[in-house]
KEGU-97783 format. One record per residue (C-alpha): residue in one letter; x, z, y; residue number from 1. Coordinates in steps of 0.05 Angstrom, whole numbers, m for minus. Each point is the difference from the previous one (the first is absolute). Layout:
! KEGU-97783
<resn A	east X	up Z	north Y	resi NUM> .
...
//
This chain:
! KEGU-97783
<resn X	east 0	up 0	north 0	resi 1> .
<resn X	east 25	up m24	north 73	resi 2> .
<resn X	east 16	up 53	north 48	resi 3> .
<resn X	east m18	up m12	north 65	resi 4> .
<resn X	east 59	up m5	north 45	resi 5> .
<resn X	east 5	up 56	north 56	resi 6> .
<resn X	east m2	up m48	north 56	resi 7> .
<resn X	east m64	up m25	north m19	resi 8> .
<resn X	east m44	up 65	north m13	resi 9> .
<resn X	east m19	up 36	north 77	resi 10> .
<resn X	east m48	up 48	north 7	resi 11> .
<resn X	east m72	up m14	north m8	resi 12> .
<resn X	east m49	up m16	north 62	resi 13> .
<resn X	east m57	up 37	north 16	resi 14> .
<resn X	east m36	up m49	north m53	resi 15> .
<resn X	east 42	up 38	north m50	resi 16> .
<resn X	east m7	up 65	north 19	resi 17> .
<resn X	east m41	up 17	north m74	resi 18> .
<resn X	east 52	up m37	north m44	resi 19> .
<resn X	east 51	up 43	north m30	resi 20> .
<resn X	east 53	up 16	north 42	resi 21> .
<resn X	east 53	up m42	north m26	resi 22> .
<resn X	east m42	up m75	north 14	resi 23> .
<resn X	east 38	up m39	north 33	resi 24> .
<resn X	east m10	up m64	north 18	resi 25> .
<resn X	east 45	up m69	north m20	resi 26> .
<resn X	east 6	up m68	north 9	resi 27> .
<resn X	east m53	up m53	north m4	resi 28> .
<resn X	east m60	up 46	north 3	resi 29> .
<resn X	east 29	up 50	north m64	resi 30> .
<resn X	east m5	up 80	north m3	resi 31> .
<resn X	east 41	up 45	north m37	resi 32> .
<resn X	east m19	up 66	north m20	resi 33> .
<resn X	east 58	up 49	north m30	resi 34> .
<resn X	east 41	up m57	north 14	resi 35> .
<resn X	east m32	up m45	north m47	resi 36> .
<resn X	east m27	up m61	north 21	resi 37> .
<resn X	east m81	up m3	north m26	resi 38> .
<resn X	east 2	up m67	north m5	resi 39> .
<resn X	east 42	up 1	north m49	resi 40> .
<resn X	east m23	up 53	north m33	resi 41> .
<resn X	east m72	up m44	north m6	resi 42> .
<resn X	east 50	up m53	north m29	resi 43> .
<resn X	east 23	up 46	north m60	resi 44> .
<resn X	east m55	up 43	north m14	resi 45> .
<resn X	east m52	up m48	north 24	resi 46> .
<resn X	east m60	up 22	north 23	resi 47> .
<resn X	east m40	up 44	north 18	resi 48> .
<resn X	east 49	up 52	north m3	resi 49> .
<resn X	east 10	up 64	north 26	resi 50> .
<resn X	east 60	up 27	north 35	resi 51> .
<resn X	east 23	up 64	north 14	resi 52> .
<resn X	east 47	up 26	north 45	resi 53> .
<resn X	east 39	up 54	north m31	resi 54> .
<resn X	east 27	up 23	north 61	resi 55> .
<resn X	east m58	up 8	north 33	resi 56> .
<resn X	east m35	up 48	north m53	resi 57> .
<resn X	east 68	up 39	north 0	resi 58> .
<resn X	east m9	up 10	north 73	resi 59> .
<resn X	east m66	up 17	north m1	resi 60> .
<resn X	east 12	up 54	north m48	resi 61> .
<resn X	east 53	up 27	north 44	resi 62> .
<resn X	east m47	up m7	north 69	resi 63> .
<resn X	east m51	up 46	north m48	resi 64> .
<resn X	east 58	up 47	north m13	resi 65> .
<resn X	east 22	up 4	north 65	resi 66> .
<resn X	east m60	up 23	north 33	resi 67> .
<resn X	east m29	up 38	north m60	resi 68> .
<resn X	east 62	up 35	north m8	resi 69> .
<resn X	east m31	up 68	north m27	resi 70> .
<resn X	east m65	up m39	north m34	resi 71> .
<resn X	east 5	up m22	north m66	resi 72> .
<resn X	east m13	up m86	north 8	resi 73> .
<resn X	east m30	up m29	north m63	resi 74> .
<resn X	east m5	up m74	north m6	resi 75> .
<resn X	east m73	up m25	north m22	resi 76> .
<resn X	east 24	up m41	north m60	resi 77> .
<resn X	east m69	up m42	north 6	resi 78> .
<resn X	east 18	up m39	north 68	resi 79> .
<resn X	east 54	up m33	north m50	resi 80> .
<resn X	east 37	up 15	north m58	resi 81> .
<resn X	east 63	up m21	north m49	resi 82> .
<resn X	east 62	up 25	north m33	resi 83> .
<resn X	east 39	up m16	north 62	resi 84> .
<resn X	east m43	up 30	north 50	resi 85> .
<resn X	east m3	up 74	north m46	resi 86> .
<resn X	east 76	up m5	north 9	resi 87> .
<resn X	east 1	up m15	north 76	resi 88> .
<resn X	east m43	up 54	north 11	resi 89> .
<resn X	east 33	up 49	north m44	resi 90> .
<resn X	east 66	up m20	north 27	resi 91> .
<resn X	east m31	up 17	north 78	resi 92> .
<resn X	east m11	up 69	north m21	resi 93> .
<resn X	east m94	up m11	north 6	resi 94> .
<resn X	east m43	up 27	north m61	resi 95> .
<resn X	east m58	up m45	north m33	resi 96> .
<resn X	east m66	up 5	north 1	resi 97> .
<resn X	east m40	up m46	north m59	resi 98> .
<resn X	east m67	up m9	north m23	resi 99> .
<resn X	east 5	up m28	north m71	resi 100> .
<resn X	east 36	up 9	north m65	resi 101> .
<resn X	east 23	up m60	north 15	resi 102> .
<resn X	east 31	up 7	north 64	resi 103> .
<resn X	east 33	up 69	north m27	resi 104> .
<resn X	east 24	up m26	north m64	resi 105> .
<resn X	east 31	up m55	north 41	resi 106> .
<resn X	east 34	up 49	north 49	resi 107> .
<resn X	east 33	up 51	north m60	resi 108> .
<resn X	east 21	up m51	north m38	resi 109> .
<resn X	east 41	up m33	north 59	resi 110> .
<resn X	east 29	up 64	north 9	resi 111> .
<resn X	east m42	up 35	north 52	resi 112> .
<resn X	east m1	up 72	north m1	resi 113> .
<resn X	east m73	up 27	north m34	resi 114> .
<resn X	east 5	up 62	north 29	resi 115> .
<resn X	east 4	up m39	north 84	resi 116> .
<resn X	east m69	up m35	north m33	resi 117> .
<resn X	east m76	up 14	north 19	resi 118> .
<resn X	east m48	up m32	north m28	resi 119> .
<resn X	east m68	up m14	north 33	resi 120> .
<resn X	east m70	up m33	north m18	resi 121> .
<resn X	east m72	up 11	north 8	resi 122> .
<resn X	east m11	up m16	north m65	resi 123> .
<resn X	east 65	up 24	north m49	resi 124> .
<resn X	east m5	up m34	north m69	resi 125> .
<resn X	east 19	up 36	north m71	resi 126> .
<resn X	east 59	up m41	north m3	resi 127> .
<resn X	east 13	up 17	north 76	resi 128> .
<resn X	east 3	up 82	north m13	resi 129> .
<resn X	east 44	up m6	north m70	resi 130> .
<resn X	east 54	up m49	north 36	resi 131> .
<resn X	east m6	up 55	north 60	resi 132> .
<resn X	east 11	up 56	north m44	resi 133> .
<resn X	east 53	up m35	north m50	resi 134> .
<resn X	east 41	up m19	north 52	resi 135> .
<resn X	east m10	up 60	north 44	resi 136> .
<resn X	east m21	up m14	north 66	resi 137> .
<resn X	east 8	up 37	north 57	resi 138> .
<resn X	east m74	up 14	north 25	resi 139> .
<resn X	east m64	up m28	north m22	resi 140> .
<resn X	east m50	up m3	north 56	resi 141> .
<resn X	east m63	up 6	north m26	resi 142> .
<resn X	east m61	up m46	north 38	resi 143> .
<resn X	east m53	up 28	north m41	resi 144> .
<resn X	east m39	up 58	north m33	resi 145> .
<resn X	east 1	up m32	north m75	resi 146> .
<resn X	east 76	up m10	north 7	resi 147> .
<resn X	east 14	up 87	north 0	resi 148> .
<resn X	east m27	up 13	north m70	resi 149> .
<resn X	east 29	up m61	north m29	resi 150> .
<resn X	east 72	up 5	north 34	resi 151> .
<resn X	east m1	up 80	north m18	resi 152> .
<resn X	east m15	up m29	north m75	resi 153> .
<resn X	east 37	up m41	north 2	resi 154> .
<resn X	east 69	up 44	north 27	resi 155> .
<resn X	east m26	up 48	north m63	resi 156> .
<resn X	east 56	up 47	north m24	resi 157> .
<resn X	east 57	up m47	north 23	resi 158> .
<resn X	east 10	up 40	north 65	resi 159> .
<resn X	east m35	up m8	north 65	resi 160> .
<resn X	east m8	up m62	north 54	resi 161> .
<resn X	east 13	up 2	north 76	resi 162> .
<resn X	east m62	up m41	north 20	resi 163> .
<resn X	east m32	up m10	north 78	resi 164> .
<resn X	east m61	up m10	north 19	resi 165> .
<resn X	east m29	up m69	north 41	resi 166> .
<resn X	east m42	up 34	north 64	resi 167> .
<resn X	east m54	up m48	north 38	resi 168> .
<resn X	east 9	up 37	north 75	resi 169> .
<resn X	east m56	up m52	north 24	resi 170> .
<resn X	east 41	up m38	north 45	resi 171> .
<resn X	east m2	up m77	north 21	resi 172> .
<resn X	east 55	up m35	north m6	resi 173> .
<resn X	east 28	up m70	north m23	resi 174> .
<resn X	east m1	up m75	north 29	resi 175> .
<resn X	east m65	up m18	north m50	resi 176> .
<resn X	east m50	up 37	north m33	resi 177> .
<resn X	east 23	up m20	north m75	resi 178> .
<resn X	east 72	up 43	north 23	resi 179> .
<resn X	east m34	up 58	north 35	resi 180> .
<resn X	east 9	up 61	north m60	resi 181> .
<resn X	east 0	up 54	north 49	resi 182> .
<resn X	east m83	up m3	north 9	resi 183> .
<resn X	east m51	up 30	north m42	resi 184> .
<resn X	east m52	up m35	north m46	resi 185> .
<resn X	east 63	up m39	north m32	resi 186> .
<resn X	east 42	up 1	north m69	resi 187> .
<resn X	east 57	up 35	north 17	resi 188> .
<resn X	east 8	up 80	north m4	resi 189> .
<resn X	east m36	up 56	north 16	resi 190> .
<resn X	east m38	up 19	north 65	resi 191> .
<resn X	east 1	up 55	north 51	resi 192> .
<resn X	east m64	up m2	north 17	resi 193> .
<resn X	east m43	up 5	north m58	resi 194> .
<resn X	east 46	up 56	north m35	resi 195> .
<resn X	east 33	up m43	north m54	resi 196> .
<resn X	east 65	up 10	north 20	resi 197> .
<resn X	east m5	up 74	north 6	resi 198> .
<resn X	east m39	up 0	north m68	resi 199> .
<resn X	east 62	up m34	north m38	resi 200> .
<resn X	east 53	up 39	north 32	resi 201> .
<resn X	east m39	up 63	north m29	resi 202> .
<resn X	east m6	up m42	north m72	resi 203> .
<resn X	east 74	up m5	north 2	resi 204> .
<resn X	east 21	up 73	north 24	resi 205> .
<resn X	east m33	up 14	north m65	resi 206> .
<resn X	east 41	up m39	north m45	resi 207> .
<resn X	east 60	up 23	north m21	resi 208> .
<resn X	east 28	up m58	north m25	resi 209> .
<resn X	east m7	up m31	north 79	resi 210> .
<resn X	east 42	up 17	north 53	resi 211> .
<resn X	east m27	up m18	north 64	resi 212> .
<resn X	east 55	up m11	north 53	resi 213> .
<resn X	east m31	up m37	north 63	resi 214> .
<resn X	east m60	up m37	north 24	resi 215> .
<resn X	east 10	up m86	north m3	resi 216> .
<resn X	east m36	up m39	north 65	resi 217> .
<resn X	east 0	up m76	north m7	resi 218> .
<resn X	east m47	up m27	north 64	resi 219> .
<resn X	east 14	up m70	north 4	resi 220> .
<resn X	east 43	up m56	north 8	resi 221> .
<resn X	east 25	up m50	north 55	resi 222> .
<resn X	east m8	up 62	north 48	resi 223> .
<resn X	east 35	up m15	north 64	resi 224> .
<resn X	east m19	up 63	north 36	resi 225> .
<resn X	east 26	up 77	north m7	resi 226> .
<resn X	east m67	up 41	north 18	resi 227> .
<resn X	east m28	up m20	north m67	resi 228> .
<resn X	east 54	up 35	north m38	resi 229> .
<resn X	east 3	up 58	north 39	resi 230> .
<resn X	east m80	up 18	north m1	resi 231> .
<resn X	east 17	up m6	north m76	resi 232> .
<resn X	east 56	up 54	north 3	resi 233> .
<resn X	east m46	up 38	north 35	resi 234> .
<resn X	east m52	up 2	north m48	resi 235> .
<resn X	east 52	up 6	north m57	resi 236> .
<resn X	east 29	up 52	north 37	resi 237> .
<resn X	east m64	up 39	north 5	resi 238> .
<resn X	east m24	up m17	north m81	resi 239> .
<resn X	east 75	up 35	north m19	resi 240> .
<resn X	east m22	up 65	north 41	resi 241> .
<resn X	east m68	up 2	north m34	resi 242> .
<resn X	east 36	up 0	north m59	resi 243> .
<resn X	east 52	up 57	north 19	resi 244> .
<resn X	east m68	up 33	north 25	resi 245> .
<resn X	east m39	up m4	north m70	resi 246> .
<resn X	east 48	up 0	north m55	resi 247> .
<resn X	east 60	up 33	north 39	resi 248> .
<resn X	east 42	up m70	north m18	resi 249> .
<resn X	east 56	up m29	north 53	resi 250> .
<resn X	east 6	up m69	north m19	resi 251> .
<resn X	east 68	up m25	north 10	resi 252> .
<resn X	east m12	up m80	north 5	resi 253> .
<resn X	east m40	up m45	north 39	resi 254> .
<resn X	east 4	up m81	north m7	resi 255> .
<resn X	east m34	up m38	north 49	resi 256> .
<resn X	east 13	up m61	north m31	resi 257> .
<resn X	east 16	up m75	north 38	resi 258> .
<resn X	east m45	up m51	north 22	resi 259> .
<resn X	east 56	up m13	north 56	resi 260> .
<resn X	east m24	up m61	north 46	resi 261> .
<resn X	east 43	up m53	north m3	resi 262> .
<resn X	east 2	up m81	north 53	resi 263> .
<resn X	east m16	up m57	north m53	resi 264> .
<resn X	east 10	up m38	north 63	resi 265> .
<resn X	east 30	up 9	north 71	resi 266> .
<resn X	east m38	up 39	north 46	resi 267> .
<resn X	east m31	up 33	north m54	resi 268> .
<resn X	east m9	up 78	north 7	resi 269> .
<resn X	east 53	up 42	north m44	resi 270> .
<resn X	east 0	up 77	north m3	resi 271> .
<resn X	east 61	up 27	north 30	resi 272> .
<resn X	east 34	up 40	north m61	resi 273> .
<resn X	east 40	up 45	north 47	resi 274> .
<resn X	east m57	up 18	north 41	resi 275> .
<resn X	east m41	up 19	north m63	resi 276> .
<resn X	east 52	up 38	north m32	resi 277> .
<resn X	east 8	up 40	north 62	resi 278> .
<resn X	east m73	up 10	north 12	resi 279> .
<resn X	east m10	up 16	north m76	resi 280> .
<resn X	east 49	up 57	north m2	resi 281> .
<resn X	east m16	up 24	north 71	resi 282> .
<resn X	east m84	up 4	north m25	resi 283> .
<resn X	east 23	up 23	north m73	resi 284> .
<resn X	east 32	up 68	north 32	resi 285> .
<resn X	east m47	up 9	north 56	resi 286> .
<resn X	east m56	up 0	north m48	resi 287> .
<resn X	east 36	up 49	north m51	resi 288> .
<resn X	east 19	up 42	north 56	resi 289> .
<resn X	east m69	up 9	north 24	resi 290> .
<resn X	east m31	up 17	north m77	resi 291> .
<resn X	east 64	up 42	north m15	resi 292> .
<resn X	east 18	up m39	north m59	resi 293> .
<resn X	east 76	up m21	north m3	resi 294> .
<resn X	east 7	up m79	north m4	resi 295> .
<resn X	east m2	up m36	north m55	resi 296> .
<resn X	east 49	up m52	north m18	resi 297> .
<resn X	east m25	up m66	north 21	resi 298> .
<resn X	east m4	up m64	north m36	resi 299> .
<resn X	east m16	up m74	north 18	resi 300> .
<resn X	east m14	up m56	north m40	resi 301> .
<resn X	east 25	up m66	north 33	resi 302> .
<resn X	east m3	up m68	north m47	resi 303> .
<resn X	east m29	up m63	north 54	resi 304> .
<resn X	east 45	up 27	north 53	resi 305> .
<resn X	east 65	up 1	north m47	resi 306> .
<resn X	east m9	up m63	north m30	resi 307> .
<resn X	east m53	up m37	north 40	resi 308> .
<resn X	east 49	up m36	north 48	resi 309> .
<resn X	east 53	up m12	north m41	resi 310> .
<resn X	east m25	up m44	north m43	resi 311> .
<resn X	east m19	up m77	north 18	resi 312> .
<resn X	east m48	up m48	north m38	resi 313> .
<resn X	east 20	up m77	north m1	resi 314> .
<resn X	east m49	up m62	north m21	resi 315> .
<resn X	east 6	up m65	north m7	resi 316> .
<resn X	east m55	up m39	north 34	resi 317> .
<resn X	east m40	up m46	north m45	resi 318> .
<resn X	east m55	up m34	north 46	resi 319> .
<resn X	east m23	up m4	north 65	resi 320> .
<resn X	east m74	up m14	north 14	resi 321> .
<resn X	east m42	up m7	north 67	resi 322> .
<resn X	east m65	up 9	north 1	resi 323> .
<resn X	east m42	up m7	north 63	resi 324> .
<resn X	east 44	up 45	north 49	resi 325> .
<resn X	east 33	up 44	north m53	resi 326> .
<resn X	east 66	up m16	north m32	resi 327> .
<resn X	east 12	up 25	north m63	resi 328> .
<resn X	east 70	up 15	north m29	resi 329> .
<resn X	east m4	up 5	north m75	resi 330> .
<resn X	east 66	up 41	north m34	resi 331> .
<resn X	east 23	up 4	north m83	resi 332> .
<resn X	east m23	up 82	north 7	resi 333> .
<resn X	east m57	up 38	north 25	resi 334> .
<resn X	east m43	up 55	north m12	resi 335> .
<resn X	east 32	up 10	north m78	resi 336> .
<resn X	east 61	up 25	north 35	resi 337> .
<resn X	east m38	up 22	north 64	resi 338> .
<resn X	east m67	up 28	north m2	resi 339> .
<resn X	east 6	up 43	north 58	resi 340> .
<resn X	east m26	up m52	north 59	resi 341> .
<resn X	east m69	up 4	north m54	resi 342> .
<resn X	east m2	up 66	north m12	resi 343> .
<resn X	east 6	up 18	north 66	resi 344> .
<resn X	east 13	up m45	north 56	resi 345> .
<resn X	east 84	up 8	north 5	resi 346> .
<resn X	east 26	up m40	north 53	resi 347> .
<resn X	east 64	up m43	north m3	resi 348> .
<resn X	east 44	up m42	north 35	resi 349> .
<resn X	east 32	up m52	north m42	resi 350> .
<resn X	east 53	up m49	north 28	resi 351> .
<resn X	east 29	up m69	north m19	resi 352> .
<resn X	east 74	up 5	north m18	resi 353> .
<resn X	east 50	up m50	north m29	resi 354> .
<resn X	east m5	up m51	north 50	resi 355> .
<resn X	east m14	up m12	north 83	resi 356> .
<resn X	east m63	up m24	north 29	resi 357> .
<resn X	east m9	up m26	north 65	resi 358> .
<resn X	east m72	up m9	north m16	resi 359> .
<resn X	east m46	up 34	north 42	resi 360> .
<resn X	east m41	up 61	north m32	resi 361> .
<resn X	east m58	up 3	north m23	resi 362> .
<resn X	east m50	up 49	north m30	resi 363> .
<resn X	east m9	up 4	north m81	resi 364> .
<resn X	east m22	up 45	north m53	resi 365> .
<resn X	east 55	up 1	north m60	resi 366> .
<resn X	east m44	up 7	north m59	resi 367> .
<resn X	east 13	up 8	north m75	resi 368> .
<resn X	east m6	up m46	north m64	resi 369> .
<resn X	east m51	up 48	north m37	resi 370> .
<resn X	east m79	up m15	north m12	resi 371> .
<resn X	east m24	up 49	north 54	resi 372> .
<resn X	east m27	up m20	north 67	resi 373> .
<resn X	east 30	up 64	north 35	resi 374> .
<resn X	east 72	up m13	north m38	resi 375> .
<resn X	east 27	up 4	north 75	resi 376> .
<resn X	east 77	up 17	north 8	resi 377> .
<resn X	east m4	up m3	north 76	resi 378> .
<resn X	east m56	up m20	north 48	resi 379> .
<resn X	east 13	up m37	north 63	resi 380> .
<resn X	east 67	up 3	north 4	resi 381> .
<resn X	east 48	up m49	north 47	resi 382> .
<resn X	east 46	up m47	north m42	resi 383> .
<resn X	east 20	up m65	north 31	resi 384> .
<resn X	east m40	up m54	north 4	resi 385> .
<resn X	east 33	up m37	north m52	resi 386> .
<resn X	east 3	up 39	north m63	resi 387> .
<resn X	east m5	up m34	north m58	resi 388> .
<resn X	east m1	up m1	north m71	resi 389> .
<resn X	east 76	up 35	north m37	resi 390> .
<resn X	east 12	up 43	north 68	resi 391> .
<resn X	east 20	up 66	north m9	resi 392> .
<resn X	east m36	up 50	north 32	resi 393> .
<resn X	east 28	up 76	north 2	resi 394> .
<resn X	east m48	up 63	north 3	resi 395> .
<resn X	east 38	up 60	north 28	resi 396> .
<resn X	east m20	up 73	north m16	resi 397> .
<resn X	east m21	up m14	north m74	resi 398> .
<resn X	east 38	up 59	north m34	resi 399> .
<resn X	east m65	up 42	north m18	resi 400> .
<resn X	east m59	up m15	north m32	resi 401> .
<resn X	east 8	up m67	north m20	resi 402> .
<resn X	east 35	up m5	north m74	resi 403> .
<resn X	east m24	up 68	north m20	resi 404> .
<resn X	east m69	up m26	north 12	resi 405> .
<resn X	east 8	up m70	north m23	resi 406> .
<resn X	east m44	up m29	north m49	resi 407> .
<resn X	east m10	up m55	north m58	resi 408> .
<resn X	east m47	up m29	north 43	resi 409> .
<resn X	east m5	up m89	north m17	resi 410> .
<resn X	east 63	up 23	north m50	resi 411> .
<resn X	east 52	up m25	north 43	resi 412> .
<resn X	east 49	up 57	north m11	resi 413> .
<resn X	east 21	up 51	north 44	resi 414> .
<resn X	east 60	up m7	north 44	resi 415> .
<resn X	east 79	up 29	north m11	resi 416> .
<resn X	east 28	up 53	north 43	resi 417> .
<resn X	east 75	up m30	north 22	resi 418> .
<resn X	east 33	up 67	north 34	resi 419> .
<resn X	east 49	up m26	north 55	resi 420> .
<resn X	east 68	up 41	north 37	resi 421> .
<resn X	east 65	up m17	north 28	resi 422> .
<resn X	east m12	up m81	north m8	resi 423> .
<resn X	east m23	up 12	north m80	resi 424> .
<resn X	east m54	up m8	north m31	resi 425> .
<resn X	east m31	up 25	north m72	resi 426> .
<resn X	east m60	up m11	north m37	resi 427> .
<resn X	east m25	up 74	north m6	resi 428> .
<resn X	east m80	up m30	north m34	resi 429> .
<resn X	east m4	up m60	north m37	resi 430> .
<resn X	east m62	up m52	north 19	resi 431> .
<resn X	east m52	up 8	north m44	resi 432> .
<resn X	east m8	up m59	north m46	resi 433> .
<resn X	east m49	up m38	north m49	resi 434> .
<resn X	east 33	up 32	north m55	resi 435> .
<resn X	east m13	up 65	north 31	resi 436> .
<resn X	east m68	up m18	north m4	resi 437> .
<resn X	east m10	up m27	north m71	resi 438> .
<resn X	east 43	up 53	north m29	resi 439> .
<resn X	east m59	up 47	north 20	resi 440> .
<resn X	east m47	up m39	north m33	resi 441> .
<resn X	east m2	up 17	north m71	resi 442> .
<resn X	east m73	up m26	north m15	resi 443> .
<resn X	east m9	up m68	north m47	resi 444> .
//
């Protein structure tokens, strides 16, 4: 793989501002991202591919540590994970947080630490519990009455298990409804203000198998604004002196989780991480100090924000189509490898790379190649007036979300992950492939 030449990479313009940090751009229309040109990269891996920056997740970690430097950071192994990415984040010093036997068995057996591991879910699978317990996790947080009588079975004899428990405080939060978890009347944990949460936290004092060691808050995601999180500590705050109050417990943990805002294109809002972690503490020990408790040790749960913007998505355009005023620019990916702009309206803002246009713009909605009329990638976008068919187009900001929720959709395989740093690049996920699929496939 070509490494760009340091005379041709300069530092990105303000239209670059939510590519990785180490785009630069080179001759003849090109980009390079950790020194790699993605051209090329669409030339050897074809396409769509992913790529991620593995600078830019290292950094990220260390921006996390940096300003939570007395929190414990967990990375939210569902935004995206792989082999590589359990060691990045191991080697940066952040704990995991996973919501699957799948995701956990992945993580141990690349070597991460069980006992730096919490697993999550609203609704925990058999399978789920024994891989917990067999592997020894280091808290269970528990989303659910049924879940305390099975887990405490479950633990039987063999000792005892450090579990949380997943509070509701009733707050509104999120940039769409379908990512707003902090509310009541939804799936996810137990509420403050019909008593469930309470009556759990008694159902566990009384198992002896259970040790309950802090309260877990999860209110959203894309949230680009502090208040949210600190009405939530206050609430937490005052649910851990109840506690003290009633059962004469001081709970020494409290994770407030992630949903961390982050720009999928420029001039989007982000949420200032210094700012929060500053306003976080400050609220966390102003609200202890007011109930008498002493503070708990916090924990966050950051997975979009670490990986989000490090990772870039490139397709190769296969048709172009106008129709009345609306020009349509059809790519070889879509919603099986991006489902988000469906689920839930994500913006992007892709860009033509690998070659100079002196076309004007014009306004165009990059589509998909699956059998849905809302397989939209991006939605009136500007590209230049004269795209056309085997283009490249590059979709910054594509780190999180996209392969671990990628699909079989139309069986057209889901992309590879290439990692790039220091000019190199390695395949860290293979493309998914027809063979993939009939392997599967065991009926005659």
């Amino acid at each position: 793989m070509t490494t760009a030449a340091p005379s041709e990479v300069t530092a990105g313009a303000d239209d670059l501002c939510v590519w990785p940090a180490s785009t630069g751009r080179l001759p003849h229309g090109g980009l390079a991202v950790g020194g790699v040109s993605l051209t090329e990269i669409a030339d050897r891996f074809d396409t769509p591919v992913y790529v991620l920056d593995e600078g830019e997740v290292r950094a990220r970690c260390r921006v996390y540590r940096g300003a939570f430097s007395d929190a414990e950071v967990l990375y939210a192994a569902k935004a995206f994970l792989s082999r590589a990415m359990v060691r990045w984040v191991d080697e940066e010093g952040l704990g995991l947080d996973v919501c699957s036997a799948g995701e956990l068995e992945l993580a141990v057996t690349a070597g991460f630490p069980p006992d730096r591991i919490t697993l999550h879910g609203n609704a925990k699978s058999p399978h789920d519990i024994e891989a917990a317990l067999r592997l020894g996790v280091g808290r269970i947080v528990i989303d659910s009455p049924s879940e305390i009588a099975r887990l405490a079975a479950a633990v039987g004899t063999r000792g005892s298990q450090r579990v949380m428990v997943r509070v509701v405080p009733g707050i509104t939060a999120g940039g769409h409804e379908k990512i707003r978890t902090g509310t009541d009347g939804q799936k996810f944990g137990l509420a403050l203000t019909d008593g469930s949460a309470q009556h759990a936290i008694a159902r566990i004092l009384g198992q002896p198998r259970l040790e309950l060691v802090g309260l877990h808050c999860h209110i959203g995601s894309q949230i680009t604004e502090i208040k949210p999180y600190l009405a939530a500590v206050r609430r937490m705050v005052g649910l851990m002196a109840r506690i003290r109050d009633a059962h004469g417990v001081v709970l020494p943990e409290l994770d407030m989780g992630g949903g961390h805002g982050i720009a999928y294109r420029p001039g989007d809002p982000v949420l200032d991480l210094t700012a929060l972690a500053r306003r976080l503490r400050a609220g966390l020990i102003g609200s202890c100090a007011a109930a008498g408790l002493a503070v708990p040790r916090l924990a966050i749960e950051p997975g979009r924000a670490v990986v989000g913007p490090a990772g870039v998505a490139l397709y190769r355009v296969l048709a172009v189509k106008r129709t009345g005023e609306r020009v349509f620019v059809a790519v070889d990916g879509g919603m099986s490898d991006n489902p988000r702009p469906a689920l839930y309206g994500v913006r992007y803002a892709p860009r033509l790379i690998g070659r100079r246009s002196s076309a004007g713009p014009c306004v165009a909605t990059v589509v998909g190649r699956h059998c849905e009329a809302g397989d939209v990638l991006a939605a009136d976008v500007e590209l230049p007036g004269d795209v056309h068919p085997g283009d490249l187009l590059a979709v910054p900001v594509a780190g999180a979300y996209q392969l671990s929720m990628a699909s079989g959709y139309n069986m057209v395989g889901r992309p590879p992950v290439v990692a790039v740093d220091a000019g190199t690049a390695r395949l860290l996920v293979r493309r998914e492939t027809l063979a993939d699929f009939r392997s599967r496939d065991i009926g005659g």
